[in-house]
N, C-alpha and C positions, 0 to 999 in steps of 0.2 A: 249364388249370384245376386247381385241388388239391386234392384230397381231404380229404372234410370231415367227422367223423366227432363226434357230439353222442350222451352220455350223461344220460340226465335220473333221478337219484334221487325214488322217491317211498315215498311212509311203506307204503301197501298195497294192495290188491285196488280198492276202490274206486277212488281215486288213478289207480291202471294203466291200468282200464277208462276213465277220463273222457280221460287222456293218448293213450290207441291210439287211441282213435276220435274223439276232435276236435282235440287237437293236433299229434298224431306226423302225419298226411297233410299238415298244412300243415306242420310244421318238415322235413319230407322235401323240400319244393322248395328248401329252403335247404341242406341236408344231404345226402352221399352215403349215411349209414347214421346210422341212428336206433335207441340200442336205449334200452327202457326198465328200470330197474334197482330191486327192493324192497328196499327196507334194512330194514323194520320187526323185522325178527327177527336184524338183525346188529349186532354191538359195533359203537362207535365206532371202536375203533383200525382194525376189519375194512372200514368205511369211508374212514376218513382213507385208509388205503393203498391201497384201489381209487381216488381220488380223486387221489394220488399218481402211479400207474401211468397215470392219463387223462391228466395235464398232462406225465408223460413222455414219451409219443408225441404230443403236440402235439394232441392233441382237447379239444372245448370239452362241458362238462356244466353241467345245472342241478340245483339240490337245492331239491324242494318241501318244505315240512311248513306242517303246521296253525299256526297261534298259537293255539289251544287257549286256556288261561286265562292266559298271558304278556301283563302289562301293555301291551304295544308291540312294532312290529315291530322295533325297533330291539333292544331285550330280547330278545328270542327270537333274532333274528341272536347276539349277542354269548354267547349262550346254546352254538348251534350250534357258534361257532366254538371256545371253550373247551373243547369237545371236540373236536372237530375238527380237529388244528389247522391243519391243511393247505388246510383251505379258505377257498374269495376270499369272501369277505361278498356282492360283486355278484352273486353266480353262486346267491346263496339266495333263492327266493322263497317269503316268507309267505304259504298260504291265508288270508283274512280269510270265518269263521270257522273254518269246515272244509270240505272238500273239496265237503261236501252244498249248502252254498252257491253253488258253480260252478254245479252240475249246476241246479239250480232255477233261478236269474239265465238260463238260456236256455228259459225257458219261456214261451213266450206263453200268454194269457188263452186263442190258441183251441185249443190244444193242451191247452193245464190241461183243457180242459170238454170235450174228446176222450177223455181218459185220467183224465177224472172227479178230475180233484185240487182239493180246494178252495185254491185261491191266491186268496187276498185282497189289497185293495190295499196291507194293514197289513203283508205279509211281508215283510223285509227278507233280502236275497238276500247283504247283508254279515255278517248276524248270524244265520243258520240255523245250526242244529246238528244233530249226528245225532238226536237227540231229538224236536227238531221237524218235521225231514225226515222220519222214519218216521212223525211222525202226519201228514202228508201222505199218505200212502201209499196211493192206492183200495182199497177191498176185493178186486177182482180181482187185486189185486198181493199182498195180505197174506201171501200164502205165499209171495211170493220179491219179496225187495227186492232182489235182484240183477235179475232182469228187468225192475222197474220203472225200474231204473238203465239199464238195456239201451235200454228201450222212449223212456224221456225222450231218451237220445244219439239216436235215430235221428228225433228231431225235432227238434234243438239248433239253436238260431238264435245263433250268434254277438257279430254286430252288436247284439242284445237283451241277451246275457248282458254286454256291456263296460258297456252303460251303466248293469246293477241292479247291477253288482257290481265294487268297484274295485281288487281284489286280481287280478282275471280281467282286464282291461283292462289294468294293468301288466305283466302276464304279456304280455299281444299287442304291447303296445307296447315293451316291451325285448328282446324276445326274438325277435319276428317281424319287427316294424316297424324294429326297430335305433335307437328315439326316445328 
């Protein structure tokens, strides 16, 4: 069997925290070592050649980011890679909207009213933003959106999050699923 070694870029803290604790333990059964890596605070060029030095030794990574206010995922790819230049366009996955939209898309209606969130039918789990995700946020959370983030992972349903959100659903299915 051969050793399999998966770097996944992500933009930040948030990102990291959604990646350790619901996908890094599933991409570990396909992976011998999983590390996950912040770029938010590093050049492009400091990029491109960690990204270089991954496809030198034969390991495979993925590079998340937001589309943010980029017309298309296709835009924002072509965006990436102009900087980037070293990296594979397949190997980039667009959050659709922002990261905050994963973490909600795995929330069930009985977990929202567990943890006092009002989620309505009207939220759309492809078009949250940080904006909107903090006025989510219950009052017992208001002093740490980092625990609220904490406390939603440790009830994260999956199976729920693929079908409110189809950015998260791509992610399982080319990456996990190999579809």
């Amino acid at each position: 069997m051969t050793y399999k070694e998966l770097y996944i870029f992500v933009e930040g803290e948030d990102d990291e925290r959604f990646v350790e604790r619901i996908l890094k333990p599933i991409l570990e059964k396909k992976y011998d070592y999983v590390v996950i890596v912040k770029y938010a605070k590093e050049e492009y060029e400091w990029r491109n050649n960690f990204i270089k030095s991954i496809k030198s030794i034969g390991a495979d990574y993925i590079y998340v980011t937001d589309i943010n206010n980029s017309p298309c995922i296709t835009g924002k790819k072509n965006i990436i890679k102009q900087k980037c230049r070293d990296i594979d366009i397949d190997k980039i996955i667009i959050v659709i909207k922002e990261i905050e939209g994963w973490y909600i898309a795995g929330i069930g209606q009985k977990i929202a009213k567990k943890l006092k969130i009002k989620l309505t039918h009207n939220v759309d789990a492809n078009e949250i933003t940080k904006e909107q995700f903090n006025s989510l946020i219950p009052r017992q959370f208001k002093d740490s959106r980092t625990n609220f983030m904490i406390e939603i992972l440790k009830h994260y349903d999956i199976k729920l999050a693929r079908k409110r959100n189809k950015s998260f659903d791509y992610f399982i299915r080319k990456f996990i699923e190999g579809k």
